[in-house]
N, C-alpha and C positions, 0 to 999 in steps of 0.2 A: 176653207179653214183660215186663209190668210184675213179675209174679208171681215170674219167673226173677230179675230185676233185684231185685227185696227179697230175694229167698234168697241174692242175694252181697250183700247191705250189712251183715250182721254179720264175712262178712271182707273187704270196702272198709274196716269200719271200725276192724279191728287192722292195717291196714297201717302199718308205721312208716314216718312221715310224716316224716323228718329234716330239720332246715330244714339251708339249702345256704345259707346267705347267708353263704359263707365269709370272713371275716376273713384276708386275708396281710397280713402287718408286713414289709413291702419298703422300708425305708429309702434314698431315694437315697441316688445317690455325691454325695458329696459335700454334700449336705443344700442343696440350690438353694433360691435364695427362692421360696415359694409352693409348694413340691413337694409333694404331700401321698402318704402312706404306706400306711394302709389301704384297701384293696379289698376289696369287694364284689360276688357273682354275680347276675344275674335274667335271666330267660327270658321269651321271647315267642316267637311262630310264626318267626319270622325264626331262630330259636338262642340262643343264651347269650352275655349282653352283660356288662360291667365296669364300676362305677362306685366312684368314691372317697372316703371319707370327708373333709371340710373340718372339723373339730375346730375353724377360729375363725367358726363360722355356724350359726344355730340357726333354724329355721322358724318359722313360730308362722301357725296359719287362724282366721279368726273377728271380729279385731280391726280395724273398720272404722275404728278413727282410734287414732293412737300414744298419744294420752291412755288408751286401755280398753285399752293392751297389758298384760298380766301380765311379758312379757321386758323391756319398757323399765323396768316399776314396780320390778321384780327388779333390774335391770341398767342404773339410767340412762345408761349409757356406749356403750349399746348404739345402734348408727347403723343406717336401713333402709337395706337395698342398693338400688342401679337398678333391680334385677330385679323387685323387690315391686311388686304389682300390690293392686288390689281388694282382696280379703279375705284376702288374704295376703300375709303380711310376712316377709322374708328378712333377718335382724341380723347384723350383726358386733361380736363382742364384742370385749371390750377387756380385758384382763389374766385372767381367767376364763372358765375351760374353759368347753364348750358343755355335757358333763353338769352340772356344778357349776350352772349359768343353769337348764339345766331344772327340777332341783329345788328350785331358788329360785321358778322362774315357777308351778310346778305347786301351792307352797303358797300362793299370791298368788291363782291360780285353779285348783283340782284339774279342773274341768270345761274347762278349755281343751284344745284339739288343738297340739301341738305335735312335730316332727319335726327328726331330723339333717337335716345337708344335705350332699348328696353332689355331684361333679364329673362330668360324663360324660369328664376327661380326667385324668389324674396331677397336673396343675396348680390354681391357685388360679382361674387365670382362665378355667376350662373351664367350659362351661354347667352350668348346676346346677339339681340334683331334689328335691325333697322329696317324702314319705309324708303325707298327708292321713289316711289312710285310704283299706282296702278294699282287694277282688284283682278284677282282672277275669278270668271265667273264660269259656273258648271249651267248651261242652259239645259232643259227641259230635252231628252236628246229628241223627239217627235217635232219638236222647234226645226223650220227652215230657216235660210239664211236671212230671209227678208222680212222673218219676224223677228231675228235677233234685232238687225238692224233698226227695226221698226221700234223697239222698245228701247235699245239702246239710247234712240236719238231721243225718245220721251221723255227719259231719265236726264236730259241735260248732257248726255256724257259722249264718246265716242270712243272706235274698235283700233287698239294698236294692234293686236294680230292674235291668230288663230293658233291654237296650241295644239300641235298632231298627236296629244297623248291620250286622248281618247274622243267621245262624238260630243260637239258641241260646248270646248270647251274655250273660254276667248279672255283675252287681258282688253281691261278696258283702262281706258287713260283716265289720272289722279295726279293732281300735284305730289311730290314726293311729302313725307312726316304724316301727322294724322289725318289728312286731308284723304289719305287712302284706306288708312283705318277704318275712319267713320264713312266711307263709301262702300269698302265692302260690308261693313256691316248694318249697313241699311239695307243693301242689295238683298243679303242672306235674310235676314230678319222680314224681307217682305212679302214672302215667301211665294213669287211668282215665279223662282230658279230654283234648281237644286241644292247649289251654293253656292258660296262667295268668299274667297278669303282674302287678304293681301299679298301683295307680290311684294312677299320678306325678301330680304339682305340677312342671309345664318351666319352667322360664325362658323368656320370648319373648326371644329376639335380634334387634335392626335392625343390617340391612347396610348 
């Protein structure tokens, strides 16, 4: 089996991979407060879900206290949201775009993880995700470990670890923002796994 399985990984590995992490520019009517515009696709076992770009919120992982933020040092106007938790911090900027802050915060710390932040609703006030980093992928469970391996490393990518939530399921490493996006969603769309989603950053919500 293993044998068969390396003899298709040189064409597992010309399959083009197209990332799907489609951008639509859907403009409300009317331009409502807090409406937000672009969309974005990702997939999980469940099907293909919709999330929206928030243009006034920038992520940032890593930074245990606001003083060691690179966003705030970049951006002092920059306020955490309620959402920010732990080692992650959620800002809303203030006159300056979220790309404009990144490449601010990124020459302040090039080693920082930093991500868009997206809505799971059209609106401002809709729960929100960020990209950490990483894909999580559901391998084929009849997959051994050394044809995970074997395909992984065709794909360009490599295994941060194995997920004991059920058979065959592993985070493979992504720069953090859409870099992980459009990783899992080439992996999912190629359809030589069962699935592939990003390893989100949720907002907890209290009801």
């Amino acid at each position: 089996m293993l044998s068969k399985t390396m003899g298709l990984l040189p064409l597992l590995g010309a399959l083009a991979l197209v990332p799907v992490a489609r951008a639509q520019d859907t403009p409300s009517k009317g331009k409502e407060a807090g409406a937000l515009a672009t969309s974005y696709t990702w997939y999980d076992g469940d099907g293909q879900h919709t999330v929206w770009l928030n243009p006034a919120l920038l992520a940032e992982f890593g930074a245990l206290r606001q003083r060691e933020s690179a966003v705030k040092r970049a951006h002092p106007a920059a306020v955490a949201e309620p959402g920010s938790r732990g080692h992650a911090h959620i800002w809303r900027l203030d006159g300056d775009g979220a790309e404009q802050v990144l490449r601010q915060a990124r020459a302040v710390n090039p080693a920082g993880k930093y991500s868009p932040v997206f809505s799971d609703g059209p609106a401002d006030g809709a729960r929100k995700r960020a990209l950490p980093g990483g894909a999580i992928v559901y391998f084929k469970p009849e997959w051994t470990e050394s044809q995970i391996s074997a395909w992984t490393a065709s794909q360009g990518l490599s295994i941060a670890r194995k997920l004991e939530i059920g058979p065959n399921i592993y985070v493979l490493k992504t720069a953090p923002g859409f870099a992980a996006l459009e990783t899992a969603n080439r992996i999912h769309q190629s359809g030589v796994v069962v699935s592939a989603e990003p390893n989100w950053w949720v907002e907890v919500t209290t009801r």
